[in-house]
N, C-alpha and C positions, 0 to 999 in steps of 0.2 A: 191490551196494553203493550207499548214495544217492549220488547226485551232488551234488560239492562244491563247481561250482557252483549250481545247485538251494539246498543249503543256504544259500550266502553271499545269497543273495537275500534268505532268510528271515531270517538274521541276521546284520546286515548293519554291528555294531558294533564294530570291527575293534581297539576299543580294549578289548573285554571282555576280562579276564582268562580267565574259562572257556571263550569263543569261543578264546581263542590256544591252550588248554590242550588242548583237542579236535582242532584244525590239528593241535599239534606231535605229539600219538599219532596221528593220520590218518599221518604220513610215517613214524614208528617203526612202526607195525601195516604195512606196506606192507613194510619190511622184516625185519620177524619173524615166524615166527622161521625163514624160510628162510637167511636169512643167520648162522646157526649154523650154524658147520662144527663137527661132532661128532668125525666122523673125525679131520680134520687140524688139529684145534684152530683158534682164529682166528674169522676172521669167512670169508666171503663176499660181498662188494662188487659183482659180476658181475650184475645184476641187469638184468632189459631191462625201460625204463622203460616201455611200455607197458603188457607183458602179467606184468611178474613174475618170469619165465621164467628161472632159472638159467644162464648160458652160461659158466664159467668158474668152477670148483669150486678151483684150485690158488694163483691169484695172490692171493700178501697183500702189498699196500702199507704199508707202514709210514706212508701219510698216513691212508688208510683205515682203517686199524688203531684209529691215536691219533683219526680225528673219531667212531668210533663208538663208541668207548669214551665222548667226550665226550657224545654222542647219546643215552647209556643211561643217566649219572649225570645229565643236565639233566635228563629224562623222571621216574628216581627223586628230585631234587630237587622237580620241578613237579606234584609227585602222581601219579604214569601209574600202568598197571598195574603188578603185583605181581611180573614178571620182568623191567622195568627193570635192576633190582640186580644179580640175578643174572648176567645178559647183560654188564651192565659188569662186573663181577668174573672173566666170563670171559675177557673182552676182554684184560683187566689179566692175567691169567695168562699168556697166547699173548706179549703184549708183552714181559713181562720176563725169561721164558722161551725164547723164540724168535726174535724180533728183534733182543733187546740180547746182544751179544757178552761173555760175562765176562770175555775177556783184557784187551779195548779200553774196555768201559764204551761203546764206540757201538753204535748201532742202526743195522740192514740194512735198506737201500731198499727191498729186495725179496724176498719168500719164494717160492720153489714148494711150498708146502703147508707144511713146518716146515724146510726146506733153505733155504741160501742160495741166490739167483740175483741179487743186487748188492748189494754189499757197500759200496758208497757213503757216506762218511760226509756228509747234506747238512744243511746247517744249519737249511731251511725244514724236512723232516721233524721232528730233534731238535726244533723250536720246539713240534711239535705233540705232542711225546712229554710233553713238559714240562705243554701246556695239559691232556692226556687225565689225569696225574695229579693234577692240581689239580682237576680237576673231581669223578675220582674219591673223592680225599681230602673235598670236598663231600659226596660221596653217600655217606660214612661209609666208606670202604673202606681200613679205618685203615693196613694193610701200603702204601700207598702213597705214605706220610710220608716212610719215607725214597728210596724210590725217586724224588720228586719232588725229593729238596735232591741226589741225586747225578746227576739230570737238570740243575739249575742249574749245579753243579760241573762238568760237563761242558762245559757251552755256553758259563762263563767260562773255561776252561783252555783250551779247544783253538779256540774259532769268535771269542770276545771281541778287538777291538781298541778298547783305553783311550785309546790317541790318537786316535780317532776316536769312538769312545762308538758304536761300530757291530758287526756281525758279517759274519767273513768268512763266506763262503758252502758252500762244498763240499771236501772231503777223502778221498785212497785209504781203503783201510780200515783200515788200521793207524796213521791220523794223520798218516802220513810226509812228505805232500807236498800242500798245499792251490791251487787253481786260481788263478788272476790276478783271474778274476771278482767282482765285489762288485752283489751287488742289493737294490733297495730291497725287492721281497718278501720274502724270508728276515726282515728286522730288522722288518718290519711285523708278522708273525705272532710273534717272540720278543718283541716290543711287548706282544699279544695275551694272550700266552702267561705272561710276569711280569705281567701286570693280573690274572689268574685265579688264579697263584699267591700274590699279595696279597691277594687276596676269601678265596681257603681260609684260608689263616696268620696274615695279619694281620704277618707281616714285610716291615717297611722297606727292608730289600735288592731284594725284587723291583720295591716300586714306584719306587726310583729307579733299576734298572734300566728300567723302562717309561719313565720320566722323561726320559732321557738318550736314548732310542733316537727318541723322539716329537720330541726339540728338535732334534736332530742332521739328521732327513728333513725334518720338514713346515716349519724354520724355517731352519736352518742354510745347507741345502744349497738346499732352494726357493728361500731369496734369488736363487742364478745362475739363473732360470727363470723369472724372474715370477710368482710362490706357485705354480708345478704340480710336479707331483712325477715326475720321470724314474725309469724301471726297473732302467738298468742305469749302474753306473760300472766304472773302473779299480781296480787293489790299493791305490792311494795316494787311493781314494773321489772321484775326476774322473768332470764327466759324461762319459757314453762314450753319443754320438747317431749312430755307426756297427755299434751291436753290434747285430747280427739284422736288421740294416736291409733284407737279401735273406730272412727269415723269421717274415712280419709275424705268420704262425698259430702260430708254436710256444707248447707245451702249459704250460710255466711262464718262459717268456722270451721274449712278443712283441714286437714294435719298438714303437713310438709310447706315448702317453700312454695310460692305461686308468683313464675314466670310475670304474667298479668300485673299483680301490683310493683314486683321491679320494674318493670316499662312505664306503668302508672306515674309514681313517682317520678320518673325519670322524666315526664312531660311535667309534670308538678313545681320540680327544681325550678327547670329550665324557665317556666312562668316565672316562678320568684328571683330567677337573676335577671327578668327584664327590670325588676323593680329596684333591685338594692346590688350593693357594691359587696357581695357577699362571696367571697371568690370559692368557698368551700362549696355552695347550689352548684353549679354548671360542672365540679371536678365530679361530683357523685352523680351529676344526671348522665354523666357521660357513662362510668364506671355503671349502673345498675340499668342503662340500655344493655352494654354489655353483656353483662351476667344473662338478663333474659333473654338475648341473642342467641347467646354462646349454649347455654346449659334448656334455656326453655324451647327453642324452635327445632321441629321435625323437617331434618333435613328430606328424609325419604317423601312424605307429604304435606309439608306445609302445617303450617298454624302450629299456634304457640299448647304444647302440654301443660293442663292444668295445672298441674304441680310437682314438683318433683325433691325426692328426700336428700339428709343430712350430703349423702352421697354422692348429690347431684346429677343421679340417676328418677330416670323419669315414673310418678307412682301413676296417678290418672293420666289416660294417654287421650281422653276427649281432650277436643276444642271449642272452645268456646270464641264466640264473636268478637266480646268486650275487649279480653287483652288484645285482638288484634287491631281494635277502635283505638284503645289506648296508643297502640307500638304508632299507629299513622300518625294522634295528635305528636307522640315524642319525638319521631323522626322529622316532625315536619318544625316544631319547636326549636329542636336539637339543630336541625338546620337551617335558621334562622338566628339564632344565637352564634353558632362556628362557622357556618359557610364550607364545613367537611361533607364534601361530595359524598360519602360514605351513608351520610344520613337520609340523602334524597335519594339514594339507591334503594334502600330499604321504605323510605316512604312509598315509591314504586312498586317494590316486591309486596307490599302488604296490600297495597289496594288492588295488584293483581288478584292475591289469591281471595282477598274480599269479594271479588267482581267473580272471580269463579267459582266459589263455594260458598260463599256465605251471604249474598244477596240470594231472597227468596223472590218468586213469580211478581209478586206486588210492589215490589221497592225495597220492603224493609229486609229485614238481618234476620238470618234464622239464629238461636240463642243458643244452641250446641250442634255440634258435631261427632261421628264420630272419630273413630284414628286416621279414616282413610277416607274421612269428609261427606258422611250420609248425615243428612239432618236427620233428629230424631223424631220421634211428632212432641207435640204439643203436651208437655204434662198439664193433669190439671191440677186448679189449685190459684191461688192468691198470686199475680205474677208483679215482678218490681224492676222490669226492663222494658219499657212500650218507645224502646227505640233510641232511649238517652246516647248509648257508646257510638252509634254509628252516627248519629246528631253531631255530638262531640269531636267527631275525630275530622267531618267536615268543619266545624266552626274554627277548631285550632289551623287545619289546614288554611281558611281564609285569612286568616288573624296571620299567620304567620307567611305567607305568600301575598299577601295584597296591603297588609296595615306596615 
């Protein structure tokens, strides 16, 4: 296989449209079509970012589920190959068959091949059941219409709170009894998630859904923080700056501030000021690229630090792929929206050190780093990234360079 960096030398214009289009089937072709589970329906996510290598044939995540579905309608959207479709149609099968529960209308955190193994109703997954139909519904995969309005119906009925213009976070399986917990990721990806389902439909409901969830974190609640944005609060939406404070690594709830979702956001806004006349979206997407500029990037090596505390001194000093998938969609967003040179420089600088460090042998993205950019191997275990962030940061990149 050429080497992808080899090629990025040769072509080295990171804003071409067919350069991104080639990227984003270099990370699809990587993982297909091993990742068709035939037997047990679903996908296969288990993938060792090195060599390929299968190691975990049974677990299906229900986050993994919903990004590869999205992974296979942006591909069929952006011209890929000819089994794009199909793969997201399969995908689409396993999900609504196998995941979503008919009694409850939730979906299970976790399969062992078509069986439950948690039953968890969490609100970050459901966000992304919601975004995987919306995209589908894009790539024409019309049965998806309604399964995405009873996707919405779900996430206002049981996760929505009005008084707060926010979503609670996690529920038993039967809806019975939901946790104290409230996080700002969960309501960033149903953010994500109504943006998408506005781009499919073209209804008003989702985008002031995205409307309400974007004023509520990045404006609202920033104000007690000096515009950054904290991860965790209380059920009554308090910051809470003792939660995980003794488990700074945990896998979707670390302590401290995270560079990654300031950038996040910041691509987030800048989508919703294509949409609305909202002049507060674009002043904060600019200010929270900033912040994970300024405070998240390792000048001495590159890539953005996991996160970093009150002090806005750096605490995890891995990097990780995602926020720099993220910082390319923002910059490239960000410059599309202002036309500030500033933003296509850093679009640049990102996909350099992407092309240096963080593409692995086969196309895709290794998923950490460390300080001084050694990938690490392959944990094992349930994985819920088979490629979404570097997908992503090409599709914005087209979107925002070519539409």
């Amino acid at each position: 296989m050429e080497d992808p960096i080899e090629r990025k030398n040769m072509e080295s214009d990171y804003s071409d449209p067919d350069w991104l289009r080639d990227r984003l089937i270099d990370v699809l072709s990587y993982h297909y079509p091993d990742c068709i589970d035939v037997a047990n329906k679903g996908y296969i996510a288990q993938l060792d970012e090195e060599t390929g290598e299968v190691y975990d044939k049974e677990s299906k995540h229900l986050v993994a589920t919903s990004r590869y579905i999205v992974n296979f309608s942006i591909g069929d959207r952006c011209d890929g190959p000819d089994w794009c479709h199909p793969a997201a149609e399969h995908g689409v099968s396993h999900l609504w068959n196998y995941h979503r529960n008919p009694d409850t209308g939730g979906y299970d955190w976790l399969l062992a091949g078509t069986k439950t193994a948690d039953d968890t109703r969490v609100c970050y997954g459901h966000a992304f059941v919601l975004l995987a139909y919306a995209r589908a519904y894009e790539a024409g995969i019309d049965s998806t219409r309604t399964a995405l309005e009873e996707t919405y119906d779900l996430l206002i009925d049981q996760f929505w709170e009005p008084e707060y213009n926010l979503c609670k976070s996690e529920y038993t399986g039967d809806f019975s009894e939901s946790e104290d917990y409230r996080g700002q990721n969960a309501n960033m990806h149903t953010c994500e998630a109504m943006l998408a389902a506005y781009e499919a439909t073209g209804e008003q409901r989702y985008l002031d859904r995205a409307r309400e969830i974007a004023y509520a974190l990045t404006v609202r609640l920033a104000e007690e923080t000096n515009g950054l944005l904290w991860e965790h609060y209380t059920n009554n939406w308090e910051h809470d700056f003792a939660y995980n404070r003794d488990d700074p690594r945990h896998q979707f709830r670390p302590w401290g501030y995270q560079p990654g979702h300031h950038i996040e956001w910041a691509k987030l806004l800048a989508v919703l000021d294509r949409y609305t006349d909202t002049e507060w979206a674009l002043i904060r997407a600019v200010e929270l690229f900033d912040v994970a500029v300024e405070h998240g990037w390792d000048d001495k090596y590159g890539g953005f630090y996991y996160t970093f505390d009150r002090k806005r001194e750096p605490i995890i000093e891995d990097k990780y792929g995602w926020p720099v998938a993220e910082g390319i969609g923002a910059a490239a967003a960000l410059f599309e929206r202002t036309s500030d040179d500033r933003f296509k420089q850093w679009y640049d600088r990102l996909w350099d050190y992407a092309q240096q460090h963080l593409t692995a042998p086969g196309g895709n993205w290794y998923e950490k780093l460390s300080r001084t950019n050694d990938p690490y191997e392959t944990e094992p275990g349930p994985t819920v990234e088979p490629g979404y962030h570097p997908i992503g940061a090409c599709f914005e990149g087209i979107r925002s360079f070519e539409e």
